[in-house]
KETINU-702925 format. One record per residue (C-alpha): residue in one letter; x, y, z. Coordinates in pm, whole numbers, padded with zeros to 5 digits, always signed. Layout:
<gutors>
AXYZ...
</gutors>
This chain:
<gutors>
X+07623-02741-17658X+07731-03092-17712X+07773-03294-18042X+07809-02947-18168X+07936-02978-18578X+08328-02861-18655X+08218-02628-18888X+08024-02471-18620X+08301-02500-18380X+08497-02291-18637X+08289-02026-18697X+08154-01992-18295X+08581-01938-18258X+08611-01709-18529X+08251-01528-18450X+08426-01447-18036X+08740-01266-18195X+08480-01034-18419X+08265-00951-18185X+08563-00842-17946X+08665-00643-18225X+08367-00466-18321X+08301-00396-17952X+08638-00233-17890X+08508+00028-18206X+08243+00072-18097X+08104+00093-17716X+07807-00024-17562X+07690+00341-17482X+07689+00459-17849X+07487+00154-17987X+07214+00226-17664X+07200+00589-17809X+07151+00503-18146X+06933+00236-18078X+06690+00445-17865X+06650+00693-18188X+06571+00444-18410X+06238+00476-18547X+05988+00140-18431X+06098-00191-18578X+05878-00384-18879X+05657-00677-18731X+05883-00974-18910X+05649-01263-18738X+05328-01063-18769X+05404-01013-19180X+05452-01411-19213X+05133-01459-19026X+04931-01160-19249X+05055-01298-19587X+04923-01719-19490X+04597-01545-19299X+04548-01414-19660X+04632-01695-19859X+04968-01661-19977X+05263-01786-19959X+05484-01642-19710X+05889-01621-19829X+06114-01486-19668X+06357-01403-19931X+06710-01416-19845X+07012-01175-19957X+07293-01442-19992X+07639-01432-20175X+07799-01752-20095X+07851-02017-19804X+08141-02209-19650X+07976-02548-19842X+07931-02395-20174X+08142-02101-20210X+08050-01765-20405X+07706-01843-20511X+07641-01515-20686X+07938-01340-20855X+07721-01043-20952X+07578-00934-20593X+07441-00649-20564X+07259-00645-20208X+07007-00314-20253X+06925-00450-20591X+06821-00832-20501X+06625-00690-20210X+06409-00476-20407X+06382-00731-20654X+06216-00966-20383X+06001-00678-20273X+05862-00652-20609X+05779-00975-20665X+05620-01058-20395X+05844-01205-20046X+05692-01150-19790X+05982-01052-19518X+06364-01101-19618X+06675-01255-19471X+07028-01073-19518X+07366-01253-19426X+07575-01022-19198X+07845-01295-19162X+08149-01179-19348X+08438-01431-19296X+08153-01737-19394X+07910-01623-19591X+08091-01296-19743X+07793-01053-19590X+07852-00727-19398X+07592-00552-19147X+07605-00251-19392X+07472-00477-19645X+07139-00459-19362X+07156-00063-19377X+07201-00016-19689X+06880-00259-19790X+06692-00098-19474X+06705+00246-19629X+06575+00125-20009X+06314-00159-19897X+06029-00114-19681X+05946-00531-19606X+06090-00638-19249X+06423-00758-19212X+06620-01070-19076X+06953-01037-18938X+07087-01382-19033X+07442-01430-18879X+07558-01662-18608X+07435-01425-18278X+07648-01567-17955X+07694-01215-17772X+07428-00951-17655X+07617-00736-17807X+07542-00837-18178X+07124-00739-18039X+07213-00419-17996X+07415-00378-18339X+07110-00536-18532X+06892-00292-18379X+07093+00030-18464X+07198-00165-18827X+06736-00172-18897X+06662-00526-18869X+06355-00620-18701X+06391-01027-18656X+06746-01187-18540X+06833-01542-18611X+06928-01795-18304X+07058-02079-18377X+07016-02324-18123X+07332-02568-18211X+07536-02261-18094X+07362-02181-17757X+07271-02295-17466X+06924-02246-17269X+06982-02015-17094X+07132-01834-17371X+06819-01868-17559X+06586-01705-17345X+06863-01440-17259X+06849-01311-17633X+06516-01362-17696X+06423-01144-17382X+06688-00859-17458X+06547-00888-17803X+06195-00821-17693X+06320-00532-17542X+06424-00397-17842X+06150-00480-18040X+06314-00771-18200X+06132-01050-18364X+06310-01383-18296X+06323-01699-18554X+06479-01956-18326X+06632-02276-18575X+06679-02609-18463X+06771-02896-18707X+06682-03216-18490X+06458-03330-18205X+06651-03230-17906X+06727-02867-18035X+06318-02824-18101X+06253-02936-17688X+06505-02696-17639X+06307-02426-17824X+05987-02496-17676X+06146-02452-17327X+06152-02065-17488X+05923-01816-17543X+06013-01775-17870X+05724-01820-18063X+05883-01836-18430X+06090-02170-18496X+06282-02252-18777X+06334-02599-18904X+06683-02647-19082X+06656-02950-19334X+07010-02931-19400X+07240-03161-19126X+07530-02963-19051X+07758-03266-18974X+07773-03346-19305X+07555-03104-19517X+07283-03336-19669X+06980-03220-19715X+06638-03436-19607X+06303-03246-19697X+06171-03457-19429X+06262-03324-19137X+06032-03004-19106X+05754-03264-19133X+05879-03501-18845X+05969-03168-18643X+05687-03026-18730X+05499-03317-18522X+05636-03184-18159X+05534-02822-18229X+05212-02631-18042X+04981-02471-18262X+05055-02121-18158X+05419-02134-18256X+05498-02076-18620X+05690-02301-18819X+05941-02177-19046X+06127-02471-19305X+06483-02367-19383X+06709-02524-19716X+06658-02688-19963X+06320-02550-20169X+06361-02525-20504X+06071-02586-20659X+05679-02476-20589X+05666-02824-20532X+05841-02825-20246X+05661-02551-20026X+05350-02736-20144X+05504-03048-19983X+05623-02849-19665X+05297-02675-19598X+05131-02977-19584X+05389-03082-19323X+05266-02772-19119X+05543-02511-19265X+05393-02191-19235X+05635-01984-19373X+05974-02088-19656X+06308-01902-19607X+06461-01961-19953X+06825-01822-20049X+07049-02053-20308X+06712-02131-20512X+06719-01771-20616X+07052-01663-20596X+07197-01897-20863X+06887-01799-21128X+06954-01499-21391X+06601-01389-21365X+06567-01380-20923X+06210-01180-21008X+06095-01493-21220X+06207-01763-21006X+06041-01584-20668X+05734-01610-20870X+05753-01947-20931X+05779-02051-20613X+05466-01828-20480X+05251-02010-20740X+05160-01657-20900X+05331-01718-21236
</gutors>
């Protein structure tokens, strides 16, 4: 894509050499096995939807140790025990980092979290190779990210139709207007509104709401960076936000069960 940030660039570079790597471990042929044995995936987008049709606040909760912009955000990470943290107190899906060389998370962080926590689960990583489907899959997620400042249309609905047939949920992200007529030239029904410009990393609450303005009804809107307070999510809801995915917030609070509270509006 064009006007595509350097960060980006970086990681898109990096993100080639890793995926040629893990491929050359591991073939094609034994991901398709393992995939095929693994039990039915978690309904990521129909959880978001259940939790607002009842009321709630849908979160989905994300499993985050640092990030190129801020570094180690959580010195005391323990993956399986954050997860079940924000499955007690009430999220109502969660995201997990797989990126290693950016955001210091790991796939087996995924497996190990799918075997202890029962909520659906996001692979969050930067997804340019059909390849990385499959491995999601096999790893127990049930939704993959796709980021739209990384791909191209046709790319877009390539993924999201492999992912269908794998029983992947898809949260498509755009952070301006010309990635979100991008994403409704998809079928992917789940879009994700980043308010955090990855040119030069400021954050403007704003845009899920003038986003929010080009998207049908039957798509759900998901706002991305930058909550911290109940607030916020009250703010973003009335800008059409149907679901929050929330990360830093909690990761940088002693008491992660306390602050997920807070921001539900259940305290």
């Amino acid at each position: 894509m064009k006007n595509i940030p350097d960060i980006l660039k970086k990681i898109v570079e990096y993100k080639r050499g890793e995926v040629d790597a893990a491929r050359s471990r591991r073939a094609y042929g034994e991901l398709r096995r393992r995939a095929a044995d693994m039990p039915a995936a978690l309904g990521f987008e129909a959880a978001l939807r259940r939790k607002s049709s009842d009321g709630l606040t849908a979160v989905i909760a994300e499993v985050k140790k640092g990030s190129p912009s801020k570094g180690i955000i959580r010195a005391d990470f323990d993956p399986v025990t954050i997860a079940r943290i924000y499955e007690q107190n009430g999220a109502a899906c969660l995201s997990v980092l797989t990126d290693e060389q950016f955001f210091l998370g790991s796939l087996e962080y995924l497996e190990a979290i799918r075997k202890m926590v029962a909520l659906p689960l996001l692979r969050k990583d930067f997804i340019i190779d059909e390849y990385q489907l499959w491995e999601a899959r096999v790893a127990g997620a049930d939704a993959v990210l796709l980021i739209a400042a990384c791909l191209e249309l046709p790319q877009m609905r390539d993924y999201h139709a492999l992912a269908a047939e794998l029983g992947l949920d898809v949260l498509l992200e755009v952070h301006d207007e010309r990635e979100m007529e991008l994403a409704l030239q998809t079928e992917c029904r789940m879009v994700g509104v980043n308010n955090r410009n990855l040119h030069d990393f400021v954050t403007d609450m704003t845009t899920t709401g003038r986003l929010s303005r080009m998207l049908p009804p039957d798509r759900l809107l998901v706002s991305e960076s930058g909550i911290n307070t109940r607030g916020d999510i009250e703010r973003l809801a009335t800008d059409g936000a149907v679901a929050f995915l929330i990360g830093e917030t909690m990761m940088r609070e002693a008491d992660i069960g306390a602050k997920l509270r807070e921001l539900l509006g259940v305290c």
